[in-house]
C-alpha positions in Angstrom: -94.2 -48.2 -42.0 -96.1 -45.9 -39.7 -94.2 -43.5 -38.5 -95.3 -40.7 -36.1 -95.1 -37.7 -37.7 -91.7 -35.6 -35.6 -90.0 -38.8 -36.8 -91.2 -38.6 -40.4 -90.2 -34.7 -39.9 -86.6 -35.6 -38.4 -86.1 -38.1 -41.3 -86.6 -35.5 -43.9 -85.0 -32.6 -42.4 -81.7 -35.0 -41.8 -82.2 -35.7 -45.7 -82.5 -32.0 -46.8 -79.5 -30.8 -44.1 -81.8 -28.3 -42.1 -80.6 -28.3 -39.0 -83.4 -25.7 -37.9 -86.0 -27.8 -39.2 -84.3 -30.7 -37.6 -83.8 -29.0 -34.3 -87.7 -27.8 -34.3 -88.4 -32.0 -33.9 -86.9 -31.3 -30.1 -88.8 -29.8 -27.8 -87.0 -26.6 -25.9 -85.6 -28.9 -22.9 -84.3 -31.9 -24.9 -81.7 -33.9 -24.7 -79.9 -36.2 -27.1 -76.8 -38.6 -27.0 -74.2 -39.4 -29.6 -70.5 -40.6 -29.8 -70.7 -40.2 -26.1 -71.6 -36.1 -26.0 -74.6 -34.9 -24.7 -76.5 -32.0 -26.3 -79.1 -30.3 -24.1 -81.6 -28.0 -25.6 -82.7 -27.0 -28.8 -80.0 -24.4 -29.6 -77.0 -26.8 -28.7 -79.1 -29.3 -30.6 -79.3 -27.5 -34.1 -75.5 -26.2 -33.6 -74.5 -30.1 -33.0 -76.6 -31.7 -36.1 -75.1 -28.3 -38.0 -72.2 -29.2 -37.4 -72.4 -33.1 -38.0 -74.1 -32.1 -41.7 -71.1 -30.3 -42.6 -68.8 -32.9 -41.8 -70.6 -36.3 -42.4 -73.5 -35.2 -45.1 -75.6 -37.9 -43.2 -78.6 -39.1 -45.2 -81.0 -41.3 -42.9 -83.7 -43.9 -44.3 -85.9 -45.3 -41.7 -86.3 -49.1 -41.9 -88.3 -50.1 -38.7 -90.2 -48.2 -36.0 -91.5 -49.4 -32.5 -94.1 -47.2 -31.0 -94.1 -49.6 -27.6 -90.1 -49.3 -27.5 -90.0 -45.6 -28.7 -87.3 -47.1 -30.8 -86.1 -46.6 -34.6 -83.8 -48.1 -36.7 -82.6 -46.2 -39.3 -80.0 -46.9 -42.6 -77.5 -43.7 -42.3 -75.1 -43.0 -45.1 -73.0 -40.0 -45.5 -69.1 -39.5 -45.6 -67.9 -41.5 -42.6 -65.9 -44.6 -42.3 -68.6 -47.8 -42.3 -71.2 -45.9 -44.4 -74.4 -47.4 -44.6 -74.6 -48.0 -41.3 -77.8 -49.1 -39.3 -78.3 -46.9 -36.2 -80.8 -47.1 -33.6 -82.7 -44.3 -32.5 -84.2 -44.6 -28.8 -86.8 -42.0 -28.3 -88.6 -40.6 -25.6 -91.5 -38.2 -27.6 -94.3 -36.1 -25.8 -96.6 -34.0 -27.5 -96.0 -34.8 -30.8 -92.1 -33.3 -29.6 -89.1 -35.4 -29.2 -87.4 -35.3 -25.6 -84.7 -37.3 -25.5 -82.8 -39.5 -28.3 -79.7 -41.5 -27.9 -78.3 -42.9 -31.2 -76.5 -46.2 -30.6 -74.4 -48.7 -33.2 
């Protein structure tokens, strides 16, 4: 699968629990969606997928990608009720940056 690289970057900072690293994936006026909140920024962004890391221990394994959708669909495991689940990732990237993600079921 060919991913673009900020998504190959996301994937493997989810994996390793860096919330800076994952954070660093956003550019500085992003915006992302899930469970309903939204997180605006890259400073509320790392303290959101800090927090989420602590409490789920979310692993993510990319299974498809659709550059014309902006759209990935992702295996997540981790210590929440369902695990494995398949999420969707719909993306909005620019300049190699992500600037908006909603994650949906």
């Amino acid at each position: 699968m060919n991913l673009p690289n900020v998504i190959t970057d996301l994937a493997q900072a989810q994996n390793n629990f860096d919330s800076l690293a994952y954070s660093n994936c956003f550019s500085e006026t992003a915006i992302v969606i899930d469970e309903g909140k939204t997180h605006k920024g890259k400073a509320e962004i790392q303290q959101w997928i800090k927090k989420a890391n602590e409490e789920y221990q979310t692993m993510m394994k990319p299974i498809e990608y659709s550059a014309t959708e902006e759209m990935l669909k992702a295996e997540v495991s981790g210590n929440f009720p369902g695990s494995p689940l398949v999420l969707t990732y719909h993306l909005k990237l620019k300049d190699g940056l992500i600037q908006s993600l909603r994650i949906t079921g």
